[in-house]
C-alpha positions, 0 to 999 in steps of 0.5 A, spaced: 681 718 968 673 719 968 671 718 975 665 714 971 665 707 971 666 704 965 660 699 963 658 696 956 653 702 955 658 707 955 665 703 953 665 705 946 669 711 945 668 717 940 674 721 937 670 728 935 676 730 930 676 724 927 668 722 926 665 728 926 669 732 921 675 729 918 672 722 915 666 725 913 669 730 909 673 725 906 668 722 905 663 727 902 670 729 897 670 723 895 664 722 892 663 729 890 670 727 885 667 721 883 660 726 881 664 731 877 669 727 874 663 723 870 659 729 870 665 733 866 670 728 864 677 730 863 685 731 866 683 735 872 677 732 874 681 726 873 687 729 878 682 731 883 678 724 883 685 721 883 687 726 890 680 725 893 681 717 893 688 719 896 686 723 901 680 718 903 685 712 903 690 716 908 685 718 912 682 711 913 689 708 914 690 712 919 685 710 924 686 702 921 694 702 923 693 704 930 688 701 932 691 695 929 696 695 933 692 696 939 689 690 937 696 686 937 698 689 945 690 687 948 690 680 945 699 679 948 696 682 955 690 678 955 694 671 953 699 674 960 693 674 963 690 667 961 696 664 963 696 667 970 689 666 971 686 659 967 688 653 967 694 651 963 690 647 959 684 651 958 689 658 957 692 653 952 685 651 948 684 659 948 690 661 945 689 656 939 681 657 939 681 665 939 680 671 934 682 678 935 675 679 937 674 675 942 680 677 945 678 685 945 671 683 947 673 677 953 678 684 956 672 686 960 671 681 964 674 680 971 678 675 974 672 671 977 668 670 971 673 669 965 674 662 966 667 660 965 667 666 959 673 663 955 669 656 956 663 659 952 666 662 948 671 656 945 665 652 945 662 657 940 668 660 936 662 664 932 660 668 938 661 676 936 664 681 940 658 685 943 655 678 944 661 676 949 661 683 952 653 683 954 655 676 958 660 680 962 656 681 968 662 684 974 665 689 969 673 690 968 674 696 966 679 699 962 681 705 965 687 707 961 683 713 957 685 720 954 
């Protein structure tokens, strides 16, 4: 746990390993396999694209299924939370109403003014994450980081 204070400026984490290394070099594979299988066609230039889109494919999927599953635990929280702290109509409204995205962004709010955000946001359901997150005036923030 960082003794800095999570804020919107700074709540975006970056996996160094990830970011900066493996997906680019996944990345840069691929389109130097795309390159050379046009430029010299034939079985292995071919095997080396199908191995590149492979490796991209992986690489890409292992990033996505966890944070897709990140995704179904924050929004099962947030609708616990709901259900302690608005409303029952109000609760109800926004479990009907919300998308994953709202649920991820409307995490960051305290307790005191997540009423009065779910109700923007249930009035304008086409409200993007940042912009739910740069409304959040108290930040709640999520401390449970590696």
């Amino acid at each position: 746990m960082s003794n800095t204070p999570q804020t919107y400026a700074n709540h975006a984490k970056f996996t160094p390993l990830y970011h900066f290394f493996t997906s680019p070099l996944a990345l840069i594979f691929l389109v130097w396999s795309i390159t050379r299988f046009f430029k010299v066609p034939s079985y292995d230039t071919g095997y080396m694209l199908v191995g590149a889109l492979a490796m991209f494919g992986v690489v890409s999927v292992s990033r996505l299924s966890p944070l897709r599953a990140q995704d179904r635990i924050i929004r099962l929280e947030e609708q616990l939370r709901y259900q302690r702290l608005l409303p029952a109509a109000l609760a109800e409204q926004a479990m009907a109403a919300f998308s994953p995205r709202h649920y991820i962004a409307l995490r960051f709010a305290n307790d005191a003014e997540l009423a009065g955000l779910v109700e923007k946001v249930i009035a304008n359901p086409a409200m993007k994450g940042k912009e739910i997150k740069q409304q959040i005036r108290t930040w709640r923030a999520d401390y449970f980081r590696l």
